[in-house]
N, C-alpha and C positions, 0 to 999 in steps of 0.2 A: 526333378522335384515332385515334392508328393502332390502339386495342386491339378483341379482338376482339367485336361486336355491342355496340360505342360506348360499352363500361362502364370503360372504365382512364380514371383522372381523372391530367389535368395536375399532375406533381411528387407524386403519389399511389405508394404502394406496392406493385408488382403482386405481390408474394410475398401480400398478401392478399388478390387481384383472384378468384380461386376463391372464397373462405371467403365475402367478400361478395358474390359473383353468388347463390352458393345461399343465404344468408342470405336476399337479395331475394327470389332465387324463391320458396322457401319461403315464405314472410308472403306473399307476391301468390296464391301456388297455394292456400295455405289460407285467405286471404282470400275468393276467388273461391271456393271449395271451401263454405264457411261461409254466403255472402251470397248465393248465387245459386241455394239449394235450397228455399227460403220460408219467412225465419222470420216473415213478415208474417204474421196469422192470416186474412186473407181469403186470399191467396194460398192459402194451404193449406186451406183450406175450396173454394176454386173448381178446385186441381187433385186435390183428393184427395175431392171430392164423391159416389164410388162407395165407398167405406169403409163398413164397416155401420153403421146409425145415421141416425137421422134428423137429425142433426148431426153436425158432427164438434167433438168436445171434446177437447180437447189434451189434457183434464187426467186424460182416463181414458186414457193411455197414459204417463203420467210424472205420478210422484210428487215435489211441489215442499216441500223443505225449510222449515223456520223461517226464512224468508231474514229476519226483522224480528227476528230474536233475533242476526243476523251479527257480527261486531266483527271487521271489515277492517282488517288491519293492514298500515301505510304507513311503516313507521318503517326509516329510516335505519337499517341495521346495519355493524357495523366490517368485514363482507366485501362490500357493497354499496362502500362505498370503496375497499378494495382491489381489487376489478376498473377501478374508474377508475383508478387508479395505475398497474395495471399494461398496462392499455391505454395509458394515457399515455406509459410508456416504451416500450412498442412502435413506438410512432408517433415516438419520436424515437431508433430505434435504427438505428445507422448501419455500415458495413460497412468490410471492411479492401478499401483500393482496390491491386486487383493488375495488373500487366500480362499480357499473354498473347494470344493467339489464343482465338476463342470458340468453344465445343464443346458439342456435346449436353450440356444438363444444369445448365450456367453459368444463373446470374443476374449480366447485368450491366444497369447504369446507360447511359441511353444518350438522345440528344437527337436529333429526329426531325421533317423538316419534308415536309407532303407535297404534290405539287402535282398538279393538273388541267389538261391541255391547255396544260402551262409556267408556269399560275399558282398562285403560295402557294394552298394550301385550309385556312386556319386551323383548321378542326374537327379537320385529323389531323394536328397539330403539337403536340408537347410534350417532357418531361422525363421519364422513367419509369422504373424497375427494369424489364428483362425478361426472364421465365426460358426461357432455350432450351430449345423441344420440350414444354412445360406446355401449347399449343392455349387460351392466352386470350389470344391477340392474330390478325388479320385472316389468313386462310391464307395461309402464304408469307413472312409477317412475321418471323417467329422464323426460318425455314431463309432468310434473306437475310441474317441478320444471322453466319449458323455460316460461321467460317475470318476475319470480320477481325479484324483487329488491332487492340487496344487506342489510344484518340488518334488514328484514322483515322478519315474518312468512307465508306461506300458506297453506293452505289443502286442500287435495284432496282423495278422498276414490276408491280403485282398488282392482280386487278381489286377491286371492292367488289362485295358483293351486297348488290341492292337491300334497302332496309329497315336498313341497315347504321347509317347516322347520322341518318334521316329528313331529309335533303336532295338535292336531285333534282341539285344540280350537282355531286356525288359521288356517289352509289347509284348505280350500275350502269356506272361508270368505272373507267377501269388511272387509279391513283393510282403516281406517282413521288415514291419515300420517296428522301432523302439523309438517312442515320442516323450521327451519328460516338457510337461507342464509349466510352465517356470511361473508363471501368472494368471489368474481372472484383470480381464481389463476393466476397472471402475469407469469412472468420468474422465471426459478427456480435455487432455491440458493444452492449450494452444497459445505457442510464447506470443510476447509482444513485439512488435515490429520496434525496434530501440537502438541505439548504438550499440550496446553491450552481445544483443541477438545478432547482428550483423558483423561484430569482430569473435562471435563464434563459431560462424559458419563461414565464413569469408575471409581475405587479404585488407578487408574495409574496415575505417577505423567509426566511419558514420553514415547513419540514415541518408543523408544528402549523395554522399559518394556512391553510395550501392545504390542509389535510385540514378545516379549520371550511367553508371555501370550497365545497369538495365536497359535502357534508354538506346546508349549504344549498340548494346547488345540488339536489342527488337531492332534499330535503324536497320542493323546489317541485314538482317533476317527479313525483313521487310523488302531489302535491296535485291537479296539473292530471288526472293518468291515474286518480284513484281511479276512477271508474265503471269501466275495466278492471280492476284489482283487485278492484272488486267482482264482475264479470259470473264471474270464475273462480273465487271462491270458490261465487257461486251455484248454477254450472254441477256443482260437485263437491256440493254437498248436494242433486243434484235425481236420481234414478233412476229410469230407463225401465223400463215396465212392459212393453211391448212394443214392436216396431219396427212399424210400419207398413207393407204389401208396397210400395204405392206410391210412399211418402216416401223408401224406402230406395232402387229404383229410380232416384229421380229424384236423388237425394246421388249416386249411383258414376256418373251419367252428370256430374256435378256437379264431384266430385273432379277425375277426367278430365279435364274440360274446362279446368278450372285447368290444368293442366300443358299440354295443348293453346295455351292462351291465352300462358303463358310461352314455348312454342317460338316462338312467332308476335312477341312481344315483345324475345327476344334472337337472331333471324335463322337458328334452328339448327333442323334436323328434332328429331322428338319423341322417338325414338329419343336421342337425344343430352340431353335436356333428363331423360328417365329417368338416366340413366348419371350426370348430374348430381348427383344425387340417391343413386347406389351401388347400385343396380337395375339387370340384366343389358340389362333391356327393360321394355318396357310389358307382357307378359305374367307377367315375374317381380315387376313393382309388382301387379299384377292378384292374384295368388296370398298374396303376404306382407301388404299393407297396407292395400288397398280398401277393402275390408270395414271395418276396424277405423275408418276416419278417413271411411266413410261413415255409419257407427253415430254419430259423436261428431258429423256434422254432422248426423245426423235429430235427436239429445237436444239439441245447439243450436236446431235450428226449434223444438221442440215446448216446450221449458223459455220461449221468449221469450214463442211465445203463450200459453202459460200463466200466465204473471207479466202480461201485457198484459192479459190477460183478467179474471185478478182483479184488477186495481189499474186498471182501465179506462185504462189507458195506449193514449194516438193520438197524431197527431202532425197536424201543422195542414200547408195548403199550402205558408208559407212554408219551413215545414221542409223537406218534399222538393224543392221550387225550388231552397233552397240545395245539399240533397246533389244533385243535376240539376248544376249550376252546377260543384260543388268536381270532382262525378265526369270531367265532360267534359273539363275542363282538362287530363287526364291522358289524354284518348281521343280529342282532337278529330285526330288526323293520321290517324287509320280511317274515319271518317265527313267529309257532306258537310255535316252542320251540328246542330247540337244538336237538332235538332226529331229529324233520323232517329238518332240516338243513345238520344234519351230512347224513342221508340218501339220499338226494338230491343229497349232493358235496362231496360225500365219494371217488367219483373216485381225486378230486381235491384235498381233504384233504391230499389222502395217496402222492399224488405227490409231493404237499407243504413239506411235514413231512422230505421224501427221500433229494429231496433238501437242505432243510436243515441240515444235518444227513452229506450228503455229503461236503457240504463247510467248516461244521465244521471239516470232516476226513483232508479235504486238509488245513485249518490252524495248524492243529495240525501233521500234517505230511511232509510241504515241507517246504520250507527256505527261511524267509522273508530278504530285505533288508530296516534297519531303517533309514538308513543314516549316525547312528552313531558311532563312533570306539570305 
């Protein structure tokens, strides 16, 4: 598709195509930020081996809470529903269709087919809202669509940058858009939450029934993610006694690298992938927030091996085979084949695996609260 760094989905919304790129980013950068600093406890005994001590013990630097006195609470609350409601109506809020010429600034609706050397290239063809001059769609895309006319087609040919849709018969081609306008979006209309809204998007015939529906629905969700609910209450009763020079070091090159990794993953310099984020630059992220989210990734390492360590929590082969397995599927278009993958991110993989291993110990070992009696 024509959006920009191959993230606007077919018949998708672009008025939220911002809120969810950094949404993603965010959870990937702090994913990567988290997992790639060594909450394994060999990992960090092997790079932090010069520490004083004839061992290194996690535990004489972070103080680990009653975590067996816990009571994680998973329970459905009546604002947990009202955010699906109201996301719900979001997603089916629709606009006043205007005529007009398109101008800086406009969101319009618009159908878009684009072709390679004369032929359809189905990846950058679709339906989408796009807001003129916002820079989430391919450069060139929004200023080709400013001055036409509503219910008209135009075309206009822009190249792709490679890495754009990870396909070689587009990345690094002038793609030729024909875009017809179908709409200017006026005011926008956001239905009522009502029986009538719910037996048109739904098998529901009422408000009460789609709000039990929901309810269930977040129960399960709620159920299947406890070890995440539990790993952040953990994390809150556990306090660092000190930061480590080394471990701290290796989190802010760690953070970094995260955001580094997303510029590389949505086609944009890093510069830009900061700015994303509402950062001048990489020197004003460096200044405001480094430090603070490499402090909360050293008390992540050192809180896991400390909980691993006392409750002898490992993990078997087949474990990390499968995180090996789930991680690649997601990285094989960088590498030449899972063998140099797992070699590269072996120190990552074995952290992911641990983590893992661990949330699971702490769902199956402390005391959730459902809500219900």
């Amino acid at each position: 598709m024509a959006g920009k760094n191959n993230v606007n989905q077919t018949g998708g919304n672009s008025k939220n195509t911002k809120k969810i790129i950094i949404i993603a980013a965010v959870c990937a950068a702090l994913f990567l930020a988290g997992l790639t600093s060594g909450l394994l406890a060999p990992s960090i005994k092997e790079k932090f081996d010069n520490i004083p001590g004839d061992k290194f013990n996690a535990k004489d630097y972070i103080n680990v809470g009653d975590y067996k006195s816990l009571n994680v609470s998973i329970a459905v609350t009546q604002d947990d529903i009202d955010l699906e409601i109201d996301d719900l109506r979001e997603q089916h809020t629709i606009y006043e269709q205007l005529d007009g010429t398109v101008s800086d600034g406009d969101m319009v609706y618009a159908d878009f087919v684009g072709y390679v050397d004369g032929r359809r290239a189905d990846d950058t063809c679709g339906t989408d809202y796009v807001i003129i001059g916002s820079g989430d769609w391919l450069e060139g895309f929004e200023d080709g669509l400013k001055g036409a006319k509503t219910g008209t087609t135009v075309e206009f040919t822009i190249p792709v940058p490679i890495g754009t849709y990870g396909d070689n018969d587009i990345d690094g081609k002038n793609v030729t858009f024909k875009v017809k306008v179908e709409y200017i979006c006026g005011d926008s209309i956001v239905p009522e939450y009502t029986d009538d809204f719910v037996q048109s998007i739904s098998e529901y015939n009422t408000t009460d029934e789609y709000n039990e529906y929901l309810r269930q629905k977040l129960a399960k969700e709620n159920d299947e993610d406890k070890g995440e609910f539990a790993w952040t209450d953990f994390i809150e009763i556990c306090s660092v006694v000190k930061y480590p020079k080394e471990m701290m070091e290796e989190a802010r090159k760690s953070v970094l690298q995260g955001y580094y990794d997303m510029s590389v993953v949505y086609g944009c310099d890093e510069d830009e992938i900061f700015s994303m984020f509402g950062y001048e630059s990489e020197d004003d992220f460096r200044k405001t927030d480094l430090e603070e989210l490499a402090q909360d990734t050293v008390k992540e390492n050192l809180a896991a091996q400390a909980l691993a360590d006392l409750e002898g929590i490992s993990y078997t082969e087949e474990d990390y085979n499968s995180v090996v397995d789930e991680e690649y599927s997601f990285n094989n278009e960088e590498y030449s084949s899972k063998e140099e993958y797992e070699k590269k991110n072996r120190q990552m993989l074995k952290d992911t695996t641990l983590l893992k291993i661990v949330k699971e110990w702490l769902a199956e070992n402390i005391s959730f609260d459902t809500g219900t009696k």
